[in-house]
C-alpha positions in Angstrom: -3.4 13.3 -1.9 -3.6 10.0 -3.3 0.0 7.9 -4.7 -1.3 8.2 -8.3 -1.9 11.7 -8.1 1.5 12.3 -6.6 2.8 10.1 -9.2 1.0 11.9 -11.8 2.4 15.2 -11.4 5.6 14.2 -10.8 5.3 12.6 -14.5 8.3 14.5 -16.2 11.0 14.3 -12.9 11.1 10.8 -13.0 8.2 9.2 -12.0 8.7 7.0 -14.7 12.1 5.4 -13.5 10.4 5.4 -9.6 7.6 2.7 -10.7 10.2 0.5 -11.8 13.0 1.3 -8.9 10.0 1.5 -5.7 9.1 -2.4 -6.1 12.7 -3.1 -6.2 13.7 -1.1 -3.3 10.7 -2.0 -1.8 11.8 -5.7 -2.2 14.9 -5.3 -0.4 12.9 -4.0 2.2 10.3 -6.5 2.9 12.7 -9.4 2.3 14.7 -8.2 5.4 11.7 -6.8 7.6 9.9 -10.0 7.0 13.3 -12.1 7.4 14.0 -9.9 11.1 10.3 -10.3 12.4 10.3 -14.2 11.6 12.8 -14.5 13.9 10.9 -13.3 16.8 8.5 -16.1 16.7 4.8 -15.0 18.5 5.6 -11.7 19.3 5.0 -8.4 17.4 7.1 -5.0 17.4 5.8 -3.5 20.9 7.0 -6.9 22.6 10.1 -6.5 20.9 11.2 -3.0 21.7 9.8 -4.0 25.2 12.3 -6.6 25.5 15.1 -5.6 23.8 15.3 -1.2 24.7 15.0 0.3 27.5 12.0 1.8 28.3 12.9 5.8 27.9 13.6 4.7 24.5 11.2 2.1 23.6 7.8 4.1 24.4 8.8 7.0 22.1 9.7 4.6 19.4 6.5 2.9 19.6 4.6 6.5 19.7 6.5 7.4 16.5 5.7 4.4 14.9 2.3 4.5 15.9 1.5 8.0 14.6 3.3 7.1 11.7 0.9 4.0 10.9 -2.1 6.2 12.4 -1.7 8.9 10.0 -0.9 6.7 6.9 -4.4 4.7 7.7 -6.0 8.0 8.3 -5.0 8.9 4.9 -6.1 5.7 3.4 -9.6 6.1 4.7 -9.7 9.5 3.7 -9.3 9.1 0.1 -11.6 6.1 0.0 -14.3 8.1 1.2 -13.6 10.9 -1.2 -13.8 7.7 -4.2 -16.9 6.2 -2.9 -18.7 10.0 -2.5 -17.5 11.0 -6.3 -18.2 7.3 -8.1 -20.2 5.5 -6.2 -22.7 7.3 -3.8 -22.6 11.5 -4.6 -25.6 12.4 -2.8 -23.7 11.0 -0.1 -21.6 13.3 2.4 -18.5 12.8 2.8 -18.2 12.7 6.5 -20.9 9.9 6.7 -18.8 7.6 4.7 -15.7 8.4 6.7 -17.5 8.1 9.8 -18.9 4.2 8.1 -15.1 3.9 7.4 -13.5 4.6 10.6 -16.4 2.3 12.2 -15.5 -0.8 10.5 -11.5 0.0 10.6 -12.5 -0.1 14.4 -14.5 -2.9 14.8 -11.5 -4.9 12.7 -9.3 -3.3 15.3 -10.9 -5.1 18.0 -10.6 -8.6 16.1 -8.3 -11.3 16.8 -5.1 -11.2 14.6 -5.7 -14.6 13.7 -9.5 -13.3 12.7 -8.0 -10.2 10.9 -6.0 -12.2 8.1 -8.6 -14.5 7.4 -10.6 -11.9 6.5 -7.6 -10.6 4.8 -7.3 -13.5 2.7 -11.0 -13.8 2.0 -11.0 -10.3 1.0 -8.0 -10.8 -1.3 -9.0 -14.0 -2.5 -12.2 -12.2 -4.1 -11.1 -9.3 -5.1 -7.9 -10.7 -7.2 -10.5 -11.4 -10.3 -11.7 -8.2 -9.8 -8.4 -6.6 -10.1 -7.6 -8.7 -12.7 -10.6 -7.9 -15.2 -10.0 -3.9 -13.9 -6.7 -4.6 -15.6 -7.5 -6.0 -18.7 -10.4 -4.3 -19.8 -8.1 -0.6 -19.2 -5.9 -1.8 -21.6 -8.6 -3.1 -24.3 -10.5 -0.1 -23.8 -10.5 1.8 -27.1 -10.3 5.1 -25.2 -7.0 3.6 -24.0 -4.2 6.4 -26.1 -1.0 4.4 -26.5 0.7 7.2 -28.3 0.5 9.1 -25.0 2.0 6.0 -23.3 4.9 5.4 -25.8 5.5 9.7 -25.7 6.2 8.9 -21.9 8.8 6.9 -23.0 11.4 10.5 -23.7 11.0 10.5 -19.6 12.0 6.8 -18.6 15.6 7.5 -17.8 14.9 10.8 -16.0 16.2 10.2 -12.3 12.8 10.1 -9.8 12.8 12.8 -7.5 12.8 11.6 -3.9 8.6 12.0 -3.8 8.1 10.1 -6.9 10.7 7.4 -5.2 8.7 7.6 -2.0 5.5 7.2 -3.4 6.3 4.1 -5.6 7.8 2.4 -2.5 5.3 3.0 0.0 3.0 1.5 -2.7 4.3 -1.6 -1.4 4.8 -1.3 2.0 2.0 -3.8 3.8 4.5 -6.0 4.7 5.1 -3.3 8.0 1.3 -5.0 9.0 3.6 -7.9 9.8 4.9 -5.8 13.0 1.7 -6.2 14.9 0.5 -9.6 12.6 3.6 -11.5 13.7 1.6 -12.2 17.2 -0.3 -15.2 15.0 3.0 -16.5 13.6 4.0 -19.0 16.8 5.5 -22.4 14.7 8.3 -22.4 12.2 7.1 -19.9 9.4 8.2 -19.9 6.1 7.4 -17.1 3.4 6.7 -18.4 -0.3 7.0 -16.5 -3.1 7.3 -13.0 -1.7 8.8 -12.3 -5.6 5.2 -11.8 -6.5 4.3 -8.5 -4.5 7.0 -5.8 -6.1 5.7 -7.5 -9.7 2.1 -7.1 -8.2 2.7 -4.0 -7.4 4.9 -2.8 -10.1 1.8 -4.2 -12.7 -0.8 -2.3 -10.6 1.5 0.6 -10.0 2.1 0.8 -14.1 -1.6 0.6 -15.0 -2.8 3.4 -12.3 -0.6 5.2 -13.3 -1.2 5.0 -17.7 -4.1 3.6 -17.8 -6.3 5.9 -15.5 -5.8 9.3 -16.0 -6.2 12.3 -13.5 -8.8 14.8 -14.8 -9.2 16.8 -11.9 -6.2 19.4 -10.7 
């Protein structure tokens, strides 16, 4: 189940209140995650646990973690191949677009790190107009209900339930890529402007969640 869709029916226990409070929170988070793994210059988590836990207690760690990051990816793919069968390619199964997925997410896995945020940043770099027009024209859109948007408003200071919370804050969670990432990090880093991503994702957050409806249950 997708974050919108979480997001969307938890619309009247305070999802409202969590799109506002996950960025924030999710701030906090990345300021000090980022802040930690900066100052292990050149390494990334596994090296880290290696060095710093003992071993009965670093392997399970990085099995947890692991799952954890497997299962969220999983998930990723997943819904992406359930978007690109309904909108894109229907007469498509499926299970071939997964498989196409998961065979590209593994060929990336075998990259470089270095090689990996490049393409990153490429990626980014053309997609950022893309997002921005997506943006724009859902508001201009004269199918776009603002009434519906300001009767949302009786819900605002309803206090998010701990799934709404969750899913607004994992909405901005890429900065945990930096665990594995940090490898290609070996000189005196310094992050600019992390501010942006909680207002990036609080803007994209917002619009997914008013501007594109849910039509299926």
């Amino acid at each position: 189940m997708s974050c919108r869709r979480i997001a969307y029916r938890e619309r009247y226990d305070g999802a409202i209140l969590s799109l506002a409070l996950g960025p924030i929170i999710g701030d906090i988070l990345m300021y000090i995650f980022t802040s930690s793994m900066l100052t292990f210059r050149g390494q990334g988590l596994p090296e880290i646990l290696r060095h710093a836990l003992p071993r009965a207690i670093a392997i399970p760690a990085l099995l947890l973690l692991g799952s954890a990051s497997f299962i969220s990816g999983a998930l990723v793919l997943i819904n992406y191949a359930f978007i690109v069968s309904r909108y894109l390619s229907p007469e498509t199964p499926v299970y071939v677009l997964l498989i196409l997925f998961v065979a590209v997410a593994s060929f990336g896995a075998l990259q470089a790190s270095k090689t990996v945020l490049y393409s990153t940043e490429l990626i980014l770099i053309l997609n950022v107009p893309l997002l921005l027009f997506s943006i724009v024209k859902a508001y201009t859109n004269p199918n776009m209900n603002f009434d519906e948007v300001r009767a949302m408003i009786d819900y605002t200071w309803i206090f998010p339930s701990w799934k709404s919370l969750a899913v607004s804050t994992y909405a901005v969670t890429g900065y945990i890529s930096l665990s594995i990432f940090n490898r290609a990090f070996s000189g005196v880093q310094i992050l600019k402007h992390r501010w942006t991503i909680p207002c990036i994702g609080f803007s994209i957050l917002f619009t997914a969640f008013f501007a594109f409806p849910i039509y299926s249950p």
